[in-house]
C-alpha positions as CSV (number, residue, x, y, z in Angstrom):
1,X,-3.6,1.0,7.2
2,X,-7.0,-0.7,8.1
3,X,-9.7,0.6,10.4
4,X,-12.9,-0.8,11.8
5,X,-16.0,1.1,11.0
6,X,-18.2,0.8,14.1
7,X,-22.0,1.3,13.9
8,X,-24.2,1.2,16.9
9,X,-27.4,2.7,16.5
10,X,-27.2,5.8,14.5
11,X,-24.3,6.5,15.8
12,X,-20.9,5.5,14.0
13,X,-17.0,5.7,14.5
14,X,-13.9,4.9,13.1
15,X,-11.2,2.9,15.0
16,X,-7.6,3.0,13.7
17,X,-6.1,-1.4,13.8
18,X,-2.8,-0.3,14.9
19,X,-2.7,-3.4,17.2
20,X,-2.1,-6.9,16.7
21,X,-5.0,-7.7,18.4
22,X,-8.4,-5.8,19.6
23,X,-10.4,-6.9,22.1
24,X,-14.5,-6.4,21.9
25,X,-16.9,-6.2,24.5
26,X,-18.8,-4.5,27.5
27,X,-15.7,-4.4,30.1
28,X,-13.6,-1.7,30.8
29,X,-10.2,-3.3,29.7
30,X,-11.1,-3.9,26.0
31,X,-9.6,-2.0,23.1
32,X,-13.2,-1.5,21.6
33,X,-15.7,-1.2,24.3
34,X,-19.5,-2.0,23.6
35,X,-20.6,-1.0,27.0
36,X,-24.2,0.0,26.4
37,X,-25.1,-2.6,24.5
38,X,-26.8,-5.5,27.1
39,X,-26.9,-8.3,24.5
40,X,-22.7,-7.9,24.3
41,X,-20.5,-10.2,26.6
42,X,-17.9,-8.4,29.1
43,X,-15.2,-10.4,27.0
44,X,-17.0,-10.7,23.4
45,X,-14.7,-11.7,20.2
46,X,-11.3,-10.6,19.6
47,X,-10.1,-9.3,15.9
48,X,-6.5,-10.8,15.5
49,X,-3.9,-9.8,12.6
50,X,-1.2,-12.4,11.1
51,X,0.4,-10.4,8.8
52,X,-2.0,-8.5,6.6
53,X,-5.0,-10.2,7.4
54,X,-7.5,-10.0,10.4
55,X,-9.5,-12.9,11.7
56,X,-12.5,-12.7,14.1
57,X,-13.0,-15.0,16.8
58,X,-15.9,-15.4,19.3
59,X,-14.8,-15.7,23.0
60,X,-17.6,-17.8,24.0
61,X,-20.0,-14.9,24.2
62,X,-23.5,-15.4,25.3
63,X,-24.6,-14.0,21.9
64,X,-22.8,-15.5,19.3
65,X,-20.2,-13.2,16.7
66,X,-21.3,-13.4,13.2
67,X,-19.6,-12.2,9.6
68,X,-22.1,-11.9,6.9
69,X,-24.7,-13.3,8.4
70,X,-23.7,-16.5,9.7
71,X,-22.4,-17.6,13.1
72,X,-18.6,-18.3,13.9
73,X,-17.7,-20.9,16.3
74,X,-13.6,-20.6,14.4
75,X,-10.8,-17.9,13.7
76,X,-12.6,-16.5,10.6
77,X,-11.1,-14.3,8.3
78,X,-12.4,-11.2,7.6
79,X,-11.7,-8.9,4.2
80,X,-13.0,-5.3,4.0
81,X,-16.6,-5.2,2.9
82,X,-17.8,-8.4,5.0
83,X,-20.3,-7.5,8.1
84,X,-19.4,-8.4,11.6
85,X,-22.4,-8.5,14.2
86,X,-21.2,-7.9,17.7
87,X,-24.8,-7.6,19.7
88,X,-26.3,-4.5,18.2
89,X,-23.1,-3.4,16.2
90,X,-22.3,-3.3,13.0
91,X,-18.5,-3.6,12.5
92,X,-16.4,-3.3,8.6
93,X,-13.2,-3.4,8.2
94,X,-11.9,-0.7,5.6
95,X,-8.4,0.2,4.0
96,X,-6.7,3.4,4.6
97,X,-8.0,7.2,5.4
98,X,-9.3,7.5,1.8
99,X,-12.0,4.0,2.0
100,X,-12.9,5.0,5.7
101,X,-14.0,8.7,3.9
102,X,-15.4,6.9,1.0
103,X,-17.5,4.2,3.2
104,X,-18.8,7.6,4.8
105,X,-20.0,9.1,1.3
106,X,-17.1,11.5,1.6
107,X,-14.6,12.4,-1.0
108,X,-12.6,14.9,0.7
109,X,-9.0,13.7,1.9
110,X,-7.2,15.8,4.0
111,X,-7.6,18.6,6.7
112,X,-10.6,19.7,9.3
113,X,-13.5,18.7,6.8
114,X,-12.1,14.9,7.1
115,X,-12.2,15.6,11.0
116,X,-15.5,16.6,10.6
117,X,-16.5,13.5,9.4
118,X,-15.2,11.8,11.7
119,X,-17.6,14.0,13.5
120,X,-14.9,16.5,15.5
121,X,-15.5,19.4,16.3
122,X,-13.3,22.7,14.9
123,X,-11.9,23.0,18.4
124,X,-10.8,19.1,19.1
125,X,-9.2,18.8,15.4
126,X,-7.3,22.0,16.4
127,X,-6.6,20.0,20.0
128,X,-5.8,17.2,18.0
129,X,-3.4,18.8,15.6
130,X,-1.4,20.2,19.1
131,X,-1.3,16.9,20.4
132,X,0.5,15.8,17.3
133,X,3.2,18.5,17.1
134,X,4.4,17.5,20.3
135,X,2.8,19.7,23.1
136,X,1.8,18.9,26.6
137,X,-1.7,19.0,27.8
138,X,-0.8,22.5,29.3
139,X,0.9,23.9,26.2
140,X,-2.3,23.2,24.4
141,X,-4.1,24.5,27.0
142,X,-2.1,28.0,27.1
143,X,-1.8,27.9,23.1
144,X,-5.7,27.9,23.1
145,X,-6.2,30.2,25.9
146,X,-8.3,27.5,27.9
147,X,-7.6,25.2,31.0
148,X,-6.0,22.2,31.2
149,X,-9.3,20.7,32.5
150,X,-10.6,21.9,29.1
151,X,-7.9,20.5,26.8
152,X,-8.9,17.0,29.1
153,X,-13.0,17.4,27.7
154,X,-12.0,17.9,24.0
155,X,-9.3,14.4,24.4
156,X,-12.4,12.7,26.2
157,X,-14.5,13.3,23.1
158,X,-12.1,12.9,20.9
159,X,-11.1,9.6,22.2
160,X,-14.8,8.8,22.5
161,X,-15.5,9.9,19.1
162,X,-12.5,8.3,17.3
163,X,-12.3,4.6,19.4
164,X,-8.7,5.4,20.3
165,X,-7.3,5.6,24.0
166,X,-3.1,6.1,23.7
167,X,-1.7,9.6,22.3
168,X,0.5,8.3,20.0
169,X,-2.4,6.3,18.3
170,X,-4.4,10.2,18.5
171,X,-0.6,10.9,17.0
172,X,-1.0,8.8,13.9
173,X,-4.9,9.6,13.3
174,X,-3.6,13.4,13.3
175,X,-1.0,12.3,10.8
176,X,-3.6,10.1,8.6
177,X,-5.6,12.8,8.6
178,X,-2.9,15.3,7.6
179,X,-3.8,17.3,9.9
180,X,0.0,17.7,11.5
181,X,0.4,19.8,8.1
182,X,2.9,17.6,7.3
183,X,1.6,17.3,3.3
């Protein structure tokens, strides 16, 4: 599996490429959204896969998209390692759970200290863990003795945190992560 590491700022997250195509910009309706950055287009670039490789291509931003330094006006391949430039963000493309821990300095693999890194908290990897065995937003929230309202905070942030909207794709993070208990 590949992921895009995204660096704005100091902060950083991790978005799972489950799709065949990912939009970036400042609007609502992309898949990665930029939206505090004023130098990014509403519609930016667009990472596209053909089988297993991913190309970048600029949708005539204001700005310009660039990989490794230099300015695309094509479909450009991209390989984990190069640097994409979208505005003020950094993206990378890595390979699997263990390079996205290992582009973070970390070498643990599996469990709540590889949710920490991706900077959740003990509470949303145990929401996260719930939403992959299956359970409604109010089993969660009776499991954990908090509201439903609650249990709709900690998916905000997690979503926030972790770049992914749908809760099968929060699903398969909990299962990358092993964090389903299924290893």
């Amino acid at each position: 599996m590949r992921f895009l590491e995204v660096g704005t700022g100091n902060a950083q997250r991790i978005l799972a490429l489950r799709q065949q195509r990912v939009t970036i910009g400042r609007a609502d309706d992309n898949d990665l959204i930029l939206a505090q950055d004023p130098t990014v287009s509403r519609q930016h670039a667009v990472l596209e896969r053909t089988d297993d490789d991913w190309r970048i291509r600029d949708l005539s931003s204001s700005n310009g998209t660039f990989v490794n330094g230099m300015r695309i006006t094509t479909p450009t391949l991209i390989n984990p390692g190069d640097r994409v430039s979208v505005g003020s963000s950094s993206l990378n493309l890595v390979d699997g759970t263990t390079d996205v821990l290992a582009s973070l300095g970390q070498t643990v693999l599996v469990g709540t200290e590889v949710a920490d890194t991706l900077g959740l908290s003990k509470r949303e990897t145990e929401v996260l863990r719930l939403v992959a065995s299956g359970q409604t937003d109010g089993e969660i929230a009776e499991q954990l003795f908090i509201s439903v309202k609650t249990v709709h905070s900690h998916l905000d942030r997690i979503r926030d945190k972790s770049g992914l909207r749908r809760r099968v794709d929060l699903t398969r993070l909990a299962i990358d992560l092993n964090l389903d208990g299924s290893a």
